[in-house]
Structure formats: structure tokens, C-alpha cells
Wavefront OBJ file of the C-alpha trace (Angstrom):
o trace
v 0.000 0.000 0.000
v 1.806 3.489 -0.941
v 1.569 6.372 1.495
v 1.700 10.108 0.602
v 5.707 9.420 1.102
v 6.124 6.627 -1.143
v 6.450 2.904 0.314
v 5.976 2.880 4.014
v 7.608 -0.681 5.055
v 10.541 0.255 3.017
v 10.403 3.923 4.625
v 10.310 2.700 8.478
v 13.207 0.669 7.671
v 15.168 4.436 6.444
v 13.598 5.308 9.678
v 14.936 2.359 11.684
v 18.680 2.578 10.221
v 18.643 5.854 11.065
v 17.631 5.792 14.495
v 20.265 2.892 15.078
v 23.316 4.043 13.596
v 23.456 6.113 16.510
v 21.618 4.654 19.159
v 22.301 1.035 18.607
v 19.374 -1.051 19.911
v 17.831 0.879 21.980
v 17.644 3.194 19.862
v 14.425 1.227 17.589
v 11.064 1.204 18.234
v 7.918 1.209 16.469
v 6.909 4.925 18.193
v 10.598 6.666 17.301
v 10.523 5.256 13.433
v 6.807 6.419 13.017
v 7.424 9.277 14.072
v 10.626 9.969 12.013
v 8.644 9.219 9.155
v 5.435 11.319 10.207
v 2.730 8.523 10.771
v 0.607 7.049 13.407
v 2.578 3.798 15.027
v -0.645 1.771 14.153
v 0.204 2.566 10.791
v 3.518 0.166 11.076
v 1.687 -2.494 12.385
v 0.448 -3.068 8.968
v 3.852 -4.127 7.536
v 5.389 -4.821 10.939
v 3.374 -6.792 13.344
v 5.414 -6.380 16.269
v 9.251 -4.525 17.122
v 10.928 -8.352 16.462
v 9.816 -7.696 12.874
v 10.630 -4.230 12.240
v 14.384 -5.046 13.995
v 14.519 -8.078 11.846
v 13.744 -6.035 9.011
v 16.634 -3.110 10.004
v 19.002 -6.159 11.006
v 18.646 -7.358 7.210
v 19.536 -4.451 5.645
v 22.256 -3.686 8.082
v 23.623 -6.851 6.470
v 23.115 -6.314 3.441
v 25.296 -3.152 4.087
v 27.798 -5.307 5.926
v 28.174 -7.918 2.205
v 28.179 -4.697 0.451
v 31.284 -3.304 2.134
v 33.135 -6.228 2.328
v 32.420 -6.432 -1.755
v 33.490 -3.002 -2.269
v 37.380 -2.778 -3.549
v 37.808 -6.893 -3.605
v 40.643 -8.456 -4.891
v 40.878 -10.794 -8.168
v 42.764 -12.936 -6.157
v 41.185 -15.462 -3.182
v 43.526 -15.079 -0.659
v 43.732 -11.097 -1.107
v 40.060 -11.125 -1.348
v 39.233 -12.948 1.694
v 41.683 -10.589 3.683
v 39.689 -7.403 2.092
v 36.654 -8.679 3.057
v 37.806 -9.598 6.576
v 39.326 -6.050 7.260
v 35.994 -4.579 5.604
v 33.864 -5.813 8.089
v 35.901 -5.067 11.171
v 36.359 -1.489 9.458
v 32.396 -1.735 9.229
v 31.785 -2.976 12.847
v 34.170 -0.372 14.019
v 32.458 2.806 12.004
v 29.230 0.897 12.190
v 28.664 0.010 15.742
v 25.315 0.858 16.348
v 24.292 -1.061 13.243
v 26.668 -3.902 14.069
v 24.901 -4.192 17.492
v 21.531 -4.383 15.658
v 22.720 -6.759 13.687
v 23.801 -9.145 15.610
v 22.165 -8.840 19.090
v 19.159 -6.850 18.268
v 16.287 -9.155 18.060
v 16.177 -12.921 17.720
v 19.299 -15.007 18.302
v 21.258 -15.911 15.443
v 22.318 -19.333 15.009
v 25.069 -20.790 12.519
v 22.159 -21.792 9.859
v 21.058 -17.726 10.345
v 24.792 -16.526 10.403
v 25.701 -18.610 7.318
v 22.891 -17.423 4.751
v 23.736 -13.568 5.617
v 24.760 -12.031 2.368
v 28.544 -11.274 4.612
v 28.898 -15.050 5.085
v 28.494 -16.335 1.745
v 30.850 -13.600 0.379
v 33.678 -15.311 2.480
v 32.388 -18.779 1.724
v 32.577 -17.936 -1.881
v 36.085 -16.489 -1.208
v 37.281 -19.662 0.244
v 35.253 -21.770 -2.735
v 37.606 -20.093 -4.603
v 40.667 -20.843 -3.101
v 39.413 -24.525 -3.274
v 39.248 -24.515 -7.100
v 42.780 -22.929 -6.620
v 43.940 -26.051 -4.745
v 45.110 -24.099 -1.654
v 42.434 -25.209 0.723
v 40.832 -28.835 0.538
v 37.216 -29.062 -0.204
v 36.564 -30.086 3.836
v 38.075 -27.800 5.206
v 36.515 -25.320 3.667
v 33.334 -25.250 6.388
v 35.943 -24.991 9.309
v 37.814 -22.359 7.438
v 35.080 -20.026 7.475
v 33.874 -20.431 10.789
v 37.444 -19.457 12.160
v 37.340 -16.508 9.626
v 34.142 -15.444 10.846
v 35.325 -15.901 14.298
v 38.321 -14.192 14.106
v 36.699 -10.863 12.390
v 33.995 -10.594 14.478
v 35.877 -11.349 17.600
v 38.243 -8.762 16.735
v 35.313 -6.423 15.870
v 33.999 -6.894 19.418
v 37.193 -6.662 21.581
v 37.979 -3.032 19.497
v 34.275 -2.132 20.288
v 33.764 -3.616 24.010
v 36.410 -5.185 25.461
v 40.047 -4.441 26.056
v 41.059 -2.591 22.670
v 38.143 -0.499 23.067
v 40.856 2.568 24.277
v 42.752 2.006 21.709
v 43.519 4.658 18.673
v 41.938 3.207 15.730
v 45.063 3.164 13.657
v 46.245 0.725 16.038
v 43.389 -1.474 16.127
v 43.576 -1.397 12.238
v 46.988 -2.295 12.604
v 46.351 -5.155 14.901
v 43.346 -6.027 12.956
v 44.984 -6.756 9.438
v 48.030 -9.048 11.567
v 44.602 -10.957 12.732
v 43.352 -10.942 9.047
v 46.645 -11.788 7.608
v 47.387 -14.597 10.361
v 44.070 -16.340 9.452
v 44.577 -16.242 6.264
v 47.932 -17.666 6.461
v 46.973 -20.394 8.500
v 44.139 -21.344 5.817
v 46.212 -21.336 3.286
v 48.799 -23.538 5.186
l 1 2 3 4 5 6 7 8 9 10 11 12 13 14 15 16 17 18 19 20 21 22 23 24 25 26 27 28 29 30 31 32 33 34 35 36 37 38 39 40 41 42 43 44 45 46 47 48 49 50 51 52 53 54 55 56 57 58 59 60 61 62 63 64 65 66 67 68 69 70 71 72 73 74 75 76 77 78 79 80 81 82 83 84 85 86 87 88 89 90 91 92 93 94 95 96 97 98 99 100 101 102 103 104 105 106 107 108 109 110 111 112 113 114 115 116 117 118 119 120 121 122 123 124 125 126 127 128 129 130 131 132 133 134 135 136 137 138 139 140 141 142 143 144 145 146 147 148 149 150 151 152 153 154 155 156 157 158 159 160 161 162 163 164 165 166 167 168 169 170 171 172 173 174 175 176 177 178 179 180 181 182 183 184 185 186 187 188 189 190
């Protein structure tokens, strides 16, 4: 149904990214993204039926972001491609981290089958697919690979956001953050 503003589901998700690039979380719900975009909140219950919704539908396109960054600038090459797309999506978490919180701990938990069909995962399985037809990874170990890819980024991502690199300068953590990247990688390819 179009409102005077165009497409409202798509519009309370503008809202919703928005609100949370700032304000992480805490920062979503229905009554702040209605009113951002100038409606009643009952009005968002017709494409929304409930917050869960509306922060799964702001988590999605936070990760769509998330693929799209990692995508940006990739490399020919598997091995330099997976380490661009590793350091993109600590760079994103780290300029990101309101949307990184929504996207990962704002609604429903995420298990592996969840994580793994995210746009960001298969753009590192794909990376590693490639370095199987490349013959510097065997087909099984491909599945462990990524999981201790994903691991290590995201770990990473949430030590330099909440835990003991938090007070660091960013160059620093980017610096530490690519030996991370590049250590993974090398032990992939080993």
C-alpha cells in the first residue's frame, strides 16, 4: 500500500537505520521510526506486526550493508580477497557500531544456519570456494575455514568495540586487525 511518502515498510526501515546508527538497539522502536517518518505507530503495524519484525527487518539491511562493504574494492585474487573482506567488516563494525549491534544482538538469536545465509557469510564462503578450485584449501576444510574466519573478524570487531582494545587509537586497532586478518589467512592457506 503506498503512502503520501512513497512505500511505508521500506520507509520505516530508512527510519529504523537511522535511528540505530546512533543509538544502537535501543535506539528502535515502532513509536521513534513512526514518528521519524510522520505517521501514526498503528500505521507500522500493517507491515510490521510487532518490534521483532521491524528489527529483523533493520538487522537485514544492516547486512546487506555489511556484504556490500566487504564487496566493495575486492581483490581478483582469493587469498587477497578474503583478507579485504575480513578487514571490511571489522572497518564496518568499528564505524558501524550501532548497526553492528543491531545486527547481531538486536532481536532474535542468530544461530550458525542464520549466520551462514547472511549475504557477509556467503561472500567469504565464496572467497574460500575459490581458493578450493585454486587447490590451496581442501574441499573439507573449507566449512571450518570459514567459521574461524568469521570468528576471528567478528571477535576482533567486538574486543575493538567492548572489550580491552576499546581505548585504543583506531590506527592501532587497524593495525592489529589486518596481523589478525593476515594470520588467518595464512593459516588457511597452510
Amino acid at each position: 500500500m503506498a503512502y503520501h511518502h512513497g512505500d511505508l515498510a521500506a520507509a520505516l526501515v530508512e527510519a529504523g537505520l537511522d535511528a540505530t546508527r546512533e543509538g544502537g538497539v535501543d535506539a528502535l522502536s515502532i513509536r521513534e521510526v513512526t514518528r521519524r517518518v510522520g505517521v501514526s505507530p498503528n500505521a507500522a503495524y500493517r507491515h510490521y506486526p510487532n518490534l521483532a519484525a521491524l528489527r529483523e527487518a533493520v538487522a537485514t539491511a544492516i547486512l546487506e550493508q555489511v556484504a556490500a562493504s566487504m564487496a566493495a574494492g575486492a581483490a581478483p585474487d582469493p587469498a587477497a580477497r578474503l583478507r579485504t573482506i575480513g578487514l571490511a567488516y571489522i572497518d564496518f563494525a568499528l564505524q558501524e557500531p550501532g548497526w553492528f549491534s543491531v545486527a547481531f544482538f538486536g532481536g532474535r538469536a542468530l544461530g550458525p544456519e542464520d549466520i551462514a545465509t547472511t549475504p557477509a557469510f556467503r561472500a567469504l564462503a565464496a572467497a574460500l570456494g575459490d581458493l578450493v578450485a585454486q587447490g590451496e584449501l581442501p574441499a573439507d576444510a573449507a566449512p571450518a575455514a570459514a567459521w574461524s574466519c568469521w570468528a576471528t573478524v567478528h571477535g576482533f570487531a567486538e574486543l575493538c568495540l567492548h572489550g580491552p582494545l576499546a581505548a585504543m587509537p583506531p590506527a592501532e586497532q587497524r593495525r592489529l586487525a589486518a596481523s589478525a586478518v593476515d594470520a588467518i589467512v595464512a593459516g588457511i592457506r597452510a
